[in-house]
Residue frames relative to the residue before (quaternion, step in Angstrom):
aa qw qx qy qz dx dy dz
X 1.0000 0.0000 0.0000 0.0000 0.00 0.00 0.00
X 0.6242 0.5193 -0.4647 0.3532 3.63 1.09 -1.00
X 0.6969 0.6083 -0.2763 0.2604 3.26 0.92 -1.30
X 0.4609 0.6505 -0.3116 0.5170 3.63 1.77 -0.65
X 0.7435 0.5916 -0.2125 0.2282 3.03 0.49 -1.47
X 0.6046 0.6173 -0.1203 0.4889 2.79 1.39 -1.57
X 0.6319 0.5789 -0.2676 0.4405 3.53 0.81 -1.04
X 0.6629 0.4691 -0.2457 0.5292 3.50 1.50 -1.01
X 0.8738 0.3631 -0.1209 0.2999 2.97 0.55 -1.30
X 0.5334 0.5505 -0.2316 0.5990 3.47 1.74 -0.95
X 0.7788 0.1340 0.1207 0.6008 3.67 0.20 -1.66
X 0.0866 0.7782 -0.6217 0.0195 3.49 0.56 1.09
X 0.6172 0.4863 -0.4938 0.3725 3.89 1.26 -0.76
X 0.6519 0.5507 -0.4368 0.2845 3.75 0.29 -0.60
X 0.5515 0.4456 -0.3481 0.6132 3.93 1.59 0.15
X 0.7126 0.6620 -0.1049 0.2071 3.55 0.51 -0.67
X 0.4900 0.7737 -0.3077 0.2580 2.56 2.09 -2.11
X 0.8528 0.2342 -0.2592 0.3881 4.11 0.36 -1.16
X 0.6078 0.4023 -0.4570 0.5097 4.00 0.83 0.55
X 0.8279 0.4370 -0.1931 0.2939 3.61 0.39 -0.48
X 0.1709 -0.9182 0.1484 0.3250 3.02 2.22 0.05
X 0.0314 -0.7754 0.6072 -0.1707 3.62 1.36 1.87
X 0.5760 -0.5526 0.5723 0.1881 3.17 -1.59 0.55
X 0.0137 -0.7738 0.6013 0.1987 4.14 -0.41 0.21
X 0.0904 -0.7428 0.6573 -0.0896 3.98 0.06 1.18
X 0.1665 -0.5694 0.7934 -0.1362 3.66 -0.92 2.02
X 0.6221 0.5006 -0.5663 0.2040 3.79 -1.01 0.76
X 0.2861 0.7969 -0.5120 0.1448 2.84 -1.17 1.55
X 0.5047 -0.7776 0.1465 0.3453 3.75 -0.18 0.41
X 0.3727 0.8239 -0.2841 0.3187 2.90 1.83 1.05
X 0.4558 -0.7796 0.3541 0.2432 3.23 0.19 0.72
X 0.6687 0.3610 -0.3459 0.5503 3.76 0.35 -0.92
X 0.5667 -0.6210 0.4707 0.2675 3.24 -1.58 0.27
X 0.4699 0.7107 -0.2163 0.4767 3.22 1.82 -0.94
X 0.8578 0.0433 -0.0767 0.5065 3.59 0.53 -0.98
X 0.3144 0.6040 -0.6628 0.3114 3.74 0.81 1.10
X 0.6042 -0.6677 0.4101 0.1449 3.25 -1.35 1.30
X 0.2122 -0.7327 0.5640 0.3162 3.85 0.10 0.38
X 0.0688 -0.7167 0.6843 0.1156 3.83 -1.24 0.26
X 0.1215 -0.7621 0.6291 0.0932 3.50 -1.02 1.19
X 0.1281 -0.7289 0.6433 0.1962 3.51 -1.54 0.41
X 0.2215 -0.8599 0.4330 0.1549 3.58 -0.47 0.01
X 0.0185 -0.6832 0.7167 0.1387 3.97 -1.08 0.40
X 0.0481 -0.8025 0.5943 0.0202 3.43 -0.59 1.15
X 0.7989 0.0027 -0.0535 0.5991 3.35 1.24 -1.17
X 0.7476 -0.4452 0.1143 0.4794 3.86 -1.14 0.86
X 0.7546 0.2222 -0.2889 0.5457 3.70 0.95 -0.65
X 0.2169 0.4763 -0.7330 0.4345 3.55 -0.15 1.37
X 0.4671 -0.6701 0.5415 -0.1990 2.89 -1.86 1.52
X 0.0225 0.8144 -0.5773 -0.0542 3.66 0.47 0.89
X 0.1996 -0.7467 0.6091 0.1776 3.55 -0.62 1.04
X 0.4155 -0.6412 0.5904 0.2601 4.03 -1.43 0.21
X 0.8934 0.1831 -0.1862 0.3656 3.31 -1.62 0.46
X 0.0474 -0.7731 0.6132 -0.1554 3.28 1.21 1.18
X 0.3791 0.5832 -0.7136 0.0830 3.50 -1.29 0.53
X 0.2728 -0.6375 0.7193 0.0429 3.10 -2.16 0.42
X 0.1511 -0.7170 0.6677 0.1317 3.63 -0.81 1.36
X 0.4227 -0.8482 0.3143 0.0556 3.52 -1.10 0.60
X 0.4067 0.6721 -0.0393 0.6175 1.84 3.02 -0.58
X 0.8516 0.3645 -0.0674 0.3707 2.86 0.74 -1.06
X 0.2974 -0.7573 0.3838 0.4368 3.08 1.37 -1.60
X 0.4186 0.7759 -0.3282 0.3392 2.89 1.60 -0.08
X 0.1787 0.8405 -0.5115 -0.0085 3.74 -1.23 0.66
X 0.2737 -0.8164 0.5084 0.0047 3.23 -0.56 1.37
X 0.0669 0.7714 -0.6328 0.0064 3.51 -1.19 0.56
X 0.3091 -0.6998 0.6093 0.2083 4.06 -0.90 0.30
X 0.1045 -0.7436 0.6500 0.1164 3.70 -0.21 1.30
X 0.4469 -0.6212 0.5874 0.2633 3.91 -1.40 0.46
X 0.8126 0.1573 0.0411 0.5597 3.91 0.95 -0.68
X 0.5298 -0.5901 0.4154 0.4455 3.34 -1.23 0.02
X 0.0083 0.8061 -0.5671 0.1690 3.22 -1.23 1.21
X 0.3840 -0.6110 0.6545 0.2256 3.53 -1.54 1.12
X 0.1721 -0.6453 0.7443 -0.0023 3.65 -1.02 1.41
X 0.0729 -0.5645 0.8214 -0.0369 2.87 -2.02 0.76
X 0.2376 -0.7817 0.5688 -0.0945 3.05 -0.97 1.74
X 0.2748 0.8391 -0.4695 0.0056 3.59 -0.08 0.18
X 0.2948 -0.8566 0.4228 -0.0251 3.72 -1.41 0.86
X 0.1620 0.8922 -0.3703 0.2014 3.67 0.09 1.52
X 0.5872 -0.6448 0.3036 0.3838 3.18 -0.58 0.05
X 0.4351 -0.7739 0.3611 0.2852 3.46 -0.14 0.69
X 0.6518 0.4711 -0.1976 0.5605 3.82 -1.16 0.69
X 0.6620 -0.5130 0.3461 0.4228 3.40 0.98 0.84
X 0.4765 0.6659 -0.4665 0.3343 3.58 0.84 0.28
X 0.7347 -0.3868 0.2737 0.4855 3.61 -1.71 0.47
X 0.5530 -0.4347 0.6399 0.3094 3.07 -1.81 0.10
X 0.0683 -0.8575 0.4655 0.2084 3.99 -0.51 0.03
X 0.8003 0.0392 0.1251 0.5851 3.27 1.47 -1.03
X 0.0597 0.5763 -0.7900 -0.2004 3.38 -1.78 -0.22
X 0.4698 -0.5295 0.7062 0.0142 2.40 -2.11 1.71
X 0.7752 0.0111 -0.0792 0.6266 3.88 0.90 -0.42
X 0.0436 -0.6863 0.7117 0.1437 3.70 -0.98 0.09
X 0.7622 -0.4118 0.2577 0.4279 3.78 -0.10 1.59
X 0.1317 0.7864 -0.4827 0.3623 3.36 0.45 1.90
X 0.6075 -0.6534 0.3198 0.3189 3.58 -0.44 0.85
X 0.2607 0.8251 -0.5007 -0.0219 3.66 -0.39 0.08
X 0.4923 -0.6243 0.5417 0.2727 3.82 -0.91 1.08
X 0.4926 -0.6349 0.4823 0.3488 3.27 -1.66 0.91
X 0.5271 0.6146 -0.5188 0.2745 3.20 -1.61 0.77
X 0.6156 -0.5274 0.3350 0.4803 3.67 -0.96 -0.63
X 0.2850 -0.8082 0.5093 -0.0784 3.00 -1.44 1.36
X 0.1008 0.7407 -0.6624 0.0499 4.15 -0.76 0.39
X 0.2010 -0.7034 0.6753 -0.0935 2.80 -1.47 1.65
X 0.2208 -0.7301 0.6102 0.2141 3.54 -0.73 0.89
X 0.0044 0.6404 -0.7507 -0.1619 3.61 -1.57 0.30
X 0.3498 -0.7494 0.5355 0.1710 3.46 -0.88 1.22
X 0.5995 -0.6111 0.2840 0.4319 3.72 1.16 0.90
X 0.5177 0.5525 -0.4026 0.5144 4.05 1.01 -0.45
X 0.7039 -0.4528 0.4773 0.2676 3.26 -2.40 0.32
X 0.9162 -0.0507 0.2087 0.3384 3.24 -1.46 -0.61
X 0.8400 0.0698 0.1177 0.5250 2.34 0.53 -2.08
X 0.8315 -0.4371 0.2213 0.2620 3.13 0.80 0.83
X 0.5004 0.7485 -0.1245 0.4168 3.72 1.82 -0.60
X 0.8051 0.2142 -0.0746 0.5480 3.03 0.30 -1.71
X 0.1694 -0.7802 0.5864 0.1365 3.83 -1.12 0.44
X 0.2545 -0.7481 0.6125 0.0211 3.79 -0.73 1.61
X 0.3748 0.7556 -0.5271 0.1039 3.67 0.61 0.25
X 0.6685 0.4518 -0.3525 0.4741 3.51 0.86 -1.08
X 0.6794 0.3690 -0.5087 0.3789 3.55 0.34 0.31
X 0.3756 -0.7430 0.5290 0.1643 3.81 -1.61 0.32
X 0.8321 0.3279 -0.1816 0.4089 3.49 1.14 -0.65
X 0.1967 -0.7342 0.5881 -0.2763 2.56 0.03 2.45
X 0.3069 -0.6228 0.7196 0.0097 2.98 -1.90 0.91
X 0.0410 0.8555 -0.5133 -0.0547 3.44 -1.03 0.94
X 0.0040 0.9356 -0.3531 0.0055 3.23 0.03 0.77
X 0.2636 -0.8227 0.5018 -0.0422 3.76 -0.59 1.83
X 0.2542 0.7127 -0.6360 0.1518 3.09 -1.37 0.87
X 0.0853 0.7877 -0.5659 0.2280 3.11 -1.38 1.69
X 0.3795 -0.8316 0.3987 -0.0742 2.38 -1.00 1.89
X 0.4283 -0.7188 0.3663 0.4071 4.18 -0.10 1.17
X 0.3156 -0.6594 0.5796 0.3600 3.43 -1.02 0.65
X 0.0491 -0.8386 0.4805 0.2521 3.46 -0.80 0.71
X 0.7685 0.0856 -0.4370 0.4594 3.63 0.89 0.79
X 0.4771 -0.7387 0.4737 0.0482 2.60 -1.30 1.71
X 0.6602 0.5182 -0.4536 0.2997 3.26 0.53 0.54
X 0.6526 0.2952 -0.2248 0.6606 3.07 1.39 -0.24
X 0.0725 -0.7389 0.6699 -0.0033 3.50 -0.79 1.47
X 0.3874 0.5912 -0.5959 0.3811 3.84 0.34 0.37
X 0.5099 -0.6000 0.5772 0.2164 3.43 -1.24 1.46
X 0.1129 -0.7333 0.6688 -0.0474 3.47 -1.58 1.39
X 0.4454 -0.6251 0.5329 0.3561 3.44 -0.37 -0.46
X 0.0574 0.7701 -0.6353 0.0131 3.89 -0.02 1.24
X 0.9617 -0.1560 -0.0335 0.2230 3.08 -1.05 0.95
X 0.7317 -0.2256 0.0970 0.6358 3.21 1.33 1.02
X 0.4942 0.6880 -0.3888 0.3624 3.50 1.11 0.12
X 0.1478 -0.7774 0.5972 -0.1312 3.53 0.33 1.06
X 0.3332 -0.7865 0.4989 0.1468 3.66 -1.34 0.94
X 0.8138 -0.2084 0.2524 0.4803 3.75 -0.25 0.17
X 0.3175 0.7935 -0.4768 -0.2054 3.72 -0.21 0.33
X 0.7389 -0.5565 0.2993 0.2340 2.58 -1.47 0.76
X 0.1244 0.6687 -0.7330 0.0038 4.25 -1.16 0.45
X 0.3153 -0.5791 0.7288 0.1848 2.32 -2.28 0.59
X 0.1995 -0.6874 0.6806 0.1561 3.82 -1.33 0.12
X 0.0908 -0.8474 0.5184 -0.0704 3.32 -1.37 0.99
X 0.1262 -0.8019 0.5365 0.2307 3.46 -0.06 0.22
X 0.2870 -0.6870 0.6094 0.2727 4.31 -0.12 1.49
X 0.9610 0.0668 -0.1604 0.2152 3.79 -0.42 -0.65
X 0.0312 -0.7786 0.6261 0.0280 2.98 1.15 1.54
X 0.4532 -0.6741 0.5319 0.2392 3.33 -1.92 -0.54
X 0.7909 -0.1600 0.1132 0.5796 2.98 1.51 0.20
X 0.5290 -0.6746 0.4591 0.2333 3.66 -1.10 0.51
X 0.2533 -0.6933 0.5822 0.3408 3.93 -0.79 0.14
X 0.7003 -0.5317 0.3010 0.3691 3.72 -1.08 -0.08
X 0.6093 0.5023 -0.3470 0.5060 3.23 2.01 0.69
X 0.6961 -0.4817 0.3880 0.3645 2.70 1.63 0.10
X 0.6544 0.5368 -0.2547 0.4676 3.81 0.60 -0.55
X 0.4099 -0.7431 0.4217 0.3195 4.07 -0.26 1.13
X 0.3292 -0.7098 0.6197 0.0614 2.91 -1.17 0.78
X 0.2977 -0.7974 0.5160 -0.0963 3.67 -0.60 1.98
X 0.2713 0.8222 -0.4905 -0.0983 3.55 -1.46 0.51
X 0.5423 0.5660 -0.2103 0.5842 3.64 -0.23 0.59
X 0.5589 -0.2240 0.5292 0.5978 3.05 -1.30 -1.67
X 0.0004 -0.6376 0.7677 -0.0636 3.22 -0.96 1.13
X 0.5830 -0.6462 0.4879 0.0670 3.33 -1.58 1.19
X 0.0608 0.7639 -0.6245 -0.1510 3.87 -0.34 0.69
X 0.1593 -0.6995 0.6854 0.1248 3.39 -1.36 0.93
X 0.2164 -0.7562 0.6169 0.0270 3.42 -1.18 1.19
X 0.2366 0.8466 -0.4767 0.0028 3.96 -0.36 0.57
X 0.2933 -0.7705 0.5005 0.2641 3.56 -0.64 0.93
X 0.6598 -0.5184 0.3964 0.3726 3.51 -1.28 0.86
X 0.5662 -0.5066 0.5022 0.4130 3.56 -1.11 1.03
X 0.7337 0.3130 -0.3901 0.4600 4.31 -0.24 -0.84
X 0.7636 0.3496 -0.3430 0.4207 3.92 0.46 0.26
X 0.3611 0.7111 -0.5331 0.2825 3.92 1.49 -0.05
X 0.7106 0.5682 -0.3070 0.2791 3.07 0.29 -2.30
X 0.8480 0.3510 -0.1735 0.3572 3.61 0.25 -1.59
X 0.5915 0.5989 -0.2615 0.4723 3.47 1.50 -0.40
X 0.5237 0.6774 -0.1873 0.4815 3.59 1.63 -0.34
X 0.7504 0.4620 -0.1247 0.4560 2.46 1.09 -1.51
X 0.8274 0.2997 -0.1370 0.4547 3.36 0.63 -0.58
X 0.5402 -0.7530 0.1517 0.3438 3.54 1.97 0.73
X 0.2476 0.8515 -0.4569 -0.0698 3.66 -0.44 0.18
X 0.7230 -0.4222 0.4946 0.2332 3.31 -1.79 -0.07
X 0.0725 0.7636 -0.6400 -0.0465 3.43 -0.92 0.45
X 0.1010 0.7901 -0.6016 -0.0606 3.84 -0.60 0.91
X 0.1363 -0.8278 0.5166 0.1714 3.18 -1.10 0.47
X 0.1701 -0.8580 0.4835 0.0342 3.72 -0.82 0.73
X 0.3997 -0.7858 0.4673 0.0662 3.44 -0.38 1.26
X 0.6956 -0.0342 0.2257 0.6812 4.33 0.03 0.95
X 0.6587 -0.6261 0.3029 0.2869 3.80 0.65 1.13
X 0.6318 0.5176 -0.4348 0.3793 3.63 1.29 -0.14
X 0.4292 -0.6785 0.4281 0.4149 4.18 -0.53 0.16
X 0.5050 -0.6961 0.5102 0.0102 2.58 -1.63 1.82
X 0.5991 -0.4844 0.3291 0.5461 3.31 0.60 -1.23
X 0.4798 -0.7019 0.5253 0.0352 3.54 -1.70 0.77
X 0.0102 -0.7825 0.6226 -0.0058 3.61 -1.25 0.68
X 0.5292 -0.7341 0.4046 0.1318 2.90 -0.59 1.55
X 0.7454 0.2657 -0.0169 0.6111 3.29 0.81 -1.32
X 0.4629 0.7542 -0.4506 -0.1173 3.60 -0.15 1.00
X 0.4660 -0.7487 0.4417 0.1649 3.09 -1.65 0.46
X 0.4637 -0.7338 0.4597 0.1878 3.97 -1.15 0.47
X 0.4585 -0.3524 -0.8112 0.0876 1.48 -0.75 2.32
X 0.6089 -0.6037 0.4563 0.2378 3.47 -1.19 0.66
X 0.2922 0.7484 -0.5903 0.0778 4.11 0.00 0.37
X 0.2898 -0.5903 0.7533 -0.0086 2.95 -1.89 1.65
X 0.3214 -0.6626 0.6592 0.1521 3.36 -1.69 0.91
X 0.2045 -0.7593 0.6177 0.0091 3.87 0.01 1.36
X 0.0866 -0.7422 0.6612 -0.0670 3.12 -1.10 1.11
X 0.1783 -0.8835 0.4193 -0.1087 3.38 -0.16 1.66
X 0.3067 0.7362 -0.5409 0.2672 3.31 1.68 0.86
X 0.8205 0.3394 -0.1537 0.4335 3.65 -0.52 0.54
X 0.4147 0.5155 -0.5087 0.5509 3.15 1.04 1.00
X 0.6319 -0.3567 0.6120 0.3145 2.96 -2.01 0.75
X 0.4955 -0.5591 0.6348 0.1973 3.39 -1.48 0.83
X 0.1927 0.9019 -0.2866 0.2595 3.86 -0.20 1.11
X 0.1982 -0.5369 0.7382 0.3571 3.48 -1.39 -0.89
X 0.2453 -0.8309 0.4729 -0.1608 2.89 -1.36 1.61
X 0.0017 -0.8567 0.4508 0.2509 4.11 0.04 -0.11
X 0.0543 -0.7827 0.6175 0.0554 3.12 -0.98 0.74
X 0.3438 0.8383 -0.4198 -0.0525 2.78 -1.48 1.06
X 0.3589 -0.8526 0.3770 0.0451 3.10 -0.93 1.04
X 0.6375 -0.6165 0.4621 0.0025 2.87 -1.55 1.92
X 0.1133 0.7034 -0.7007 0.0374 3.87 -0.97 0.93
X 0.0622 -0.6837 0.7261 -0.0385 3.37 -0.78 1.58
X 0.3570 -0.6751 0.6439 0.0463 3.18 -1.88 1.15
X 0.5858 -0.6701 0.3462 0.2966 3.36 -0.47 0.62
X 0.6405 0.4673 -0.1731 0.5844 3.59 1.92 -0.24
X 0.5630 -0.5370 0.4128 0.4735 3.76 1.47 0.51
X 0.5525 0.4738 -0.6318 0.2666 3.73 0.62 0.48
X 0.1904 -0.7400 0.6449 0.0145 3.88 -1.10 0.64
X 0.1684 -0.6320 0.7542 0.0573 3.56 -0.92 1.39
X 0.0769 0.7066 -0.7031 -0.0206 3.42 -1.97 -0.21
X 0.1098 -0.6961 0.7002 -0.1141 3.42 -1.04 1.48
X 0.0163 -0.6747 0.7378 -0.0093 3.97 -0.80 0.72
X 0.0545 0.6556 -0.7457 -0.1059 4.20 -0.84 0.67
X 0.4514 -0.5927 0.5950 0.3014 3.29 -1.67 -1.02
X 0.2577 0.8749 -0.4060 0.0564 3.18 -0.37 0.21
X 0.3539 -0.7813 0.4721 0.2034 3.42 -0.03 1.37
X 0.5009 -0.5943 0.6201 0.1072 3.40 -1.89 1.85
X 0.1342 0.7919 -0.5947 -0.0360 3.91 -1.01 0.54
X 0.5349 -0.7658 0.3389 0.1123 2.89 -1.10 1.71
């Protein structure tokens, strides 16, 4: 179900593309067919923004769009096929009409984990018309809510490696916790927590709650450094994401 959900709620344009009249934009400088990135744009509601010349270098990281007007963009980056969420490149950020290029330096959030060796990304745009233009400081319009924010922990690691990154055996515990300034409103309106283990899905909770702990059972893994990460979907398209590392011992 998480993985539905998500599709609706994360990548609602990639369900949508023929009622909602989203744009599906396939350009990239990958070569196989297998690992050209897909890029979605979306018109969901009347002031949604379809920007032009959507593209995505794969090489580079580079992404360009042409906005018609001023507009808060939300940029976001996953794996495609019901995969993890991985990043935002924007999280409803001002941008002036005209032509635009956003770099994503292939890494997470914060900067840590690196997604380069993989290709079959999902990008997924959406922008919304500013309609007063004197005041460009981000508000919340109508349920629009920015990115929230989680941390992820692991309570009984066993110990650190020399990078620092916890070291897990057994059943190791994942704790999931949304930031106190994003509980209240994120509660309120219900969410999802999935978690995914080396980008493949782990598992899903319909009903989740803050804080959020899974009992991970790492029998059968490769003795290692691992990435986990884990997906908070709001029932209104808001989407957190946290990837850490953390090395499995046998």
């Amino acid at each position: 179900m998480f993985q539905k959900v998500k599709k609706l709620i994360v990548f609602i344009f990639v369900v949508s593309i023929s009622s909602t009249g989203c744009q599906h934009i396939n350009k990239s400088k990958v070569n196989s067919s297998n690992t050209v990135p897909e890029i979605i744009a979306s018109r969901i509601v009347p002031k949604d923004i379809i920007a032009t010349n959507l593209s995505f270098d794969a090489s580079t990281g580079k992404i360009q769009y042409t906005l018609p007007h001023a507009a808060w963009v939300r940029l976001r980056i996953g794996i495609k096929n019901g995969g993890a969420l991985l990043t935002h490149i924007l999280d409803w950020e001002f941008r002036a009409p005209g032509n635009h290029m956003e770099q994503w330096d292939f890494k997470n959030q914060t900067g840590d984990v690196y997604f380069g060796q993989r290709k079959d990304f999902i990008i997924v745009f959406r922008a919304l018309a500013v309609e007063d233009k004197r005041n460009i400081s981000w508000q919340m319009i109508n349920g629009y809510h920015k990115t929230p924010k989680i941390d992820v922990f692991f309570p009984q690691s066993i110990g650190k490696t020399k990078d620092g990154h916890p070291i897990v055996k057994g059943v190791a515990p994942i704790r999931v916790m949304v930031h106190k300034e994003d509980n209240r409103w994120l509660t309120e309106t219900k969410f999802e927590v999935g978690l995914y283990i080396d980008q493949a899905f782990l598992m899903e909770d319909e009903e989740g709650r803050n804080p959020f702990t899974y009992q991970w059972n790492t029998e059968g893994l490769r003795e290692g450094l691992h990435t986990i990460t884990v997906n908070v979907l709001g029932y209104q398209g808001e989407a957190g994401t946290k990837s850490v590392r953390v090395f499995v011992e046998k």
